[in-house]
C-alpha positions, 0 to 999 in steps of 0.5 A: 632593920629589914626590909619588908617582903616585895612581891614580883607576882600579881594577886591572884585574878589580876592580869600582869600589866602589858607594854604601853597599857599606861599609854593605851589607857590614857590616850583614850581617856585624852581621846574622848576628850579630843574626839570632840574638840578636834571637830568643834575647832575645825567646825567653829575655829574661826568664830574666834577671830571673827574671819567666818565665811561661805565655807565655814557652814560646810567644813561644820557640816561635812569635815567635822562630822567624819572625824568625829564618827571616826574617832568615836568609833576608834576609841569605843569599839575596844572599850566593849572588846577585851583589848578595852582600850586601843592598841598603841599602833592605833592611840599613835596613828589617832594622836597624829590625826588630831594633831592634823586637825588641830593644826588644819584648824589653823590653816583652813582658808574661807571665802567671803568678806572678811573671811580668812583663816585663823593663821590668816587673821592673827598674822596678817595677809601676808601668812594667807598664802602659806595656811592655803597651801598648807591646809590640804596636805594637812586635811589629807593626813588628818583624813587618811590617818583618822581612817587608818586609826580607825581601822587599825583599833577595830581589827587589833581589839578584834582577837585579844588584849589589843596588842595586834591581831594574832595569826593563826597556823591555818593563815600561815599554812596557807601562804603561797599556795594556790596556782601560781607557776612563776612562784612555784621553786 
């Protein structure tokens, strides 16, 4: 018996699949879907454990929108480029971002009677202390690596198929050129 003919190459008009594509593809399909979770959880998180307070208005009406915006425009911008999904470096960075935000959910203090954080409500006042003090470093990574995903999605769909912005000789010619006597060997 013989086995049948496989064929390494591609049909003709397709592409060979890149490294990480099957990543790419469904970090950003899992990313629409937290795009919007990830805000609602940090906007309304509390209302399941009844612990609302004086700032559960203003994380809605201030934190939840910047991450939405950012993470919509991380995952949408590829989509209309030739890259159509983002880069691996920007699907990690975007997926530590949300785990930021899922967990800063947890942690976010509220003021107010009755108010306390999820951790706080479901563990006790005594865990209050340690979702205070864990919220904003979690807040500041979240923050800083939905920017950076952001960032690093639009400038590596800007130039190809996602894989990162390619340089080109004129970049390279000109490093290190310009009047800079202690640099000139």
């Amino acid at each position: 018996m013989t086995a049948p003919l496989v064929s390494s190459s591609t049909t003709p008009g397709s592409r060979p699949p890149q490294s990480g594509e099957g990543f790419r593809r469904w970090t950003a399909r899992l990313g629409w879907v937290l795009a919007v979770v990830v805000p609602a959880w940090l906007a309304g998180g509390r209302l399941l454990t009844d612990s609302t307070g004086d700032l559960t208005p203003i994380y809605a009406a201030t934190l939840a929108p910047v991450l939405l915006v950012l993470s919509v425009v991380a995952l949408a911008v590829p989509a209309r480029r030739p890259a159509r999904y983002p880069s691996v470096r920007a699907c990690t960075i975007l997926l530590m971002s949300w785990g930021c935000g899922i967990a800063l959910g947890f942690t976010l203090p509220d003021t107010g009677e009755g108010a306390s954080s999820v951790l706080g409500s479901w563990a006790g006042p005594g865990a209050e202390g340690a979702a205070a003090a864990l919220s904003n470093p979690l807040g500041i990574i979240m923050l800083f690596m939905a920017i950076m995903g952001c960032v690093v999605s639009i400038r590596h769909s800007a130039h190809g198929e996602g894989n990162g912005r390619s340089r080109d000789a004129d970049e390279d010619d000109a490093q290190g050129t310009g009047f800079f006597p202690v640099l000139d060997v």
